[in-house]
C-alpha positions as CSV (number, residue, x, y, z in Angstrom):
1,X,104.4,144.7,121.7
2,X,107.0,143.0,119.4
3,X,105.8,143.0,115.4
4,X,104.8,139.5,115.8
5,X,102.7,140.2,118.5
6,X,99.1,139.4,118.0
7,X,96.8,142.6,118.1
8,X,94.0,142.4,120.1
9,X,91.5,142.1,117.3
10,X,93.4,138.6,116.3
11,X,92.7,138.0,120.2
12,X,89.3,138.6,119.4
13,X,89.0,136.7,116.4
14,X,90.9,133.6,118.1
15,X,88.5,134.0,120.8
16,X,85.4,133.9,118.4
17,X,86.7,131.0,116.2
18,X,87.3,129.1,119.5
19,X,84.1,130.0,121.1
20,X,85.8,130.9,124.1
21,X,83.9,134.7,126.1
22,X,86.3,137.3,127.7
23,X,85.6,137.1,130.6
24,X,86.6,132.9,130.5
25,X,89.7,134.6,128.6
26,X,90.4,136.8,131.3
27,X,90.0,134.4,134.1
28,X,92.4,131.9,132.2
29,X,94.9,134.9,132.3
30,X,94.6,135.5,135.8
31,X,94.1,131.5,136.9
32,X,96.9,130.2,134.6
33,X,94.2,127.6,134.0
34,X,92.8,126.9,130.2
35,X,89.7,127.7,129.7
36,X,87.5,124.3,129.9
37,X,85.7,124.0,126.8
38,X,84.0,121.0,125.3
39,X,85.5,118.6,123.1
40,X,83.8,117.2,120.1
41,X,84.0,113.5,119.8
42,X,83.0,112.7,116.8
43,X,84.7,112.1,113.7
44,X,84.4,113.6,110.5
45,X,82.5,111.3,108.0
46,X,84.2,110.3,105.5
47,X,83.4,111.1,101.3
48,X,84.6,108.3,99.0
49,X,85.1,108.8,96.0
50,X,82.3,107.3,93.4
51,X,84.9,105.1,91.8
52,X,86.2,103.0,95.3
53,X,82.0,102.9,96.2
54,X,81.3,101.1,93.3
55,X,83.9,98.4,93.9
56,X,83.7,98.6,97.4
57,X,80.0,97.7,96.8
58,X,79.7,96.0,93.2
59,X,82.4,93.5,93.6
60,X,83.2,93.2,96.9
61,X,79.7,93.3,98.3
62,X,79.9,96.1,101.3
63,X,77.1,97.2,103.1
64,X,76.8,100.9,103.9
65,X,77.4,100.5,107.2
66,X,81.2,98.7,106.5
67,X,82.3,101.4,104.2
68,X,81.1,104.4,106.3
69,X,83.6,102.9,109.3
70,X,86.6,102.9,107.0
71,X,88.6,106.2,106.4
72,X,89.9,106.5,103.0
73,X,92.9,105.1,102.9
74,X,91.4,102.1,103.3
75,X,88.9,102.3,101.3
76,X,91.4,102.8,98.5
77,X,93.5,99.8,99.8
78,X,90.8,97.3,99.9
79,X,90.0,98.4,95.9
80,X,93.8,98.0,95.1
81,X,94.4,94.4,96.7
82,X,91.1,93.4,95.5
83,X,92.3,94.0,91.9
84,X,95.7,92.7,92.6
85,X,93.7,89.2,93.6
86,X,92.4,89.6,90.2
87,X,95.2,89.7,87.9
88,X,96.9,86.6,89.7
């Protein structure tokens, strides 16, 4: 082993974080195959922040449903270029 080698325990704890038993590890060794494991499909849900809400639903008039299908960015967008509207 070089000094950056991983110990086994890090093995171990890769293997734990990733859900992923030995003997799948093993058999991925031996196979050359990855280990088939399933994928979660569903995204995060995004946390505005109480300020973009309130405009978001104050002023321009969102339902919960339209703000939970933006990600934040967006959120944040649609605030600034409704207040850029405003000062015109």
């Amino acid at each position: 082993m070089t000094p950056a080698s991983p110990s086994w325990a890090d093995v171990e704890k890769f293997l734990d974080i990733e859900e992923i038993s030995r003997a799948d590890f093993w058999e991925a060794i031996r196979s050359g195959e990855p280990v088939s494991r399933p994928v979660d499909t569903e995204e995060a849900t995004v946390e505005h922040d109480a300020w973009v809400i309130a405009v978001l639903v104050g002023e321009l008039h969102m339902s919960a449903e339209e703000i939970e299908g933006l990600r934040e960015e967006e959120g944040v967008r649609l605030v600034h270029e409704h207040w850029a509207r405003r000062r015109q």
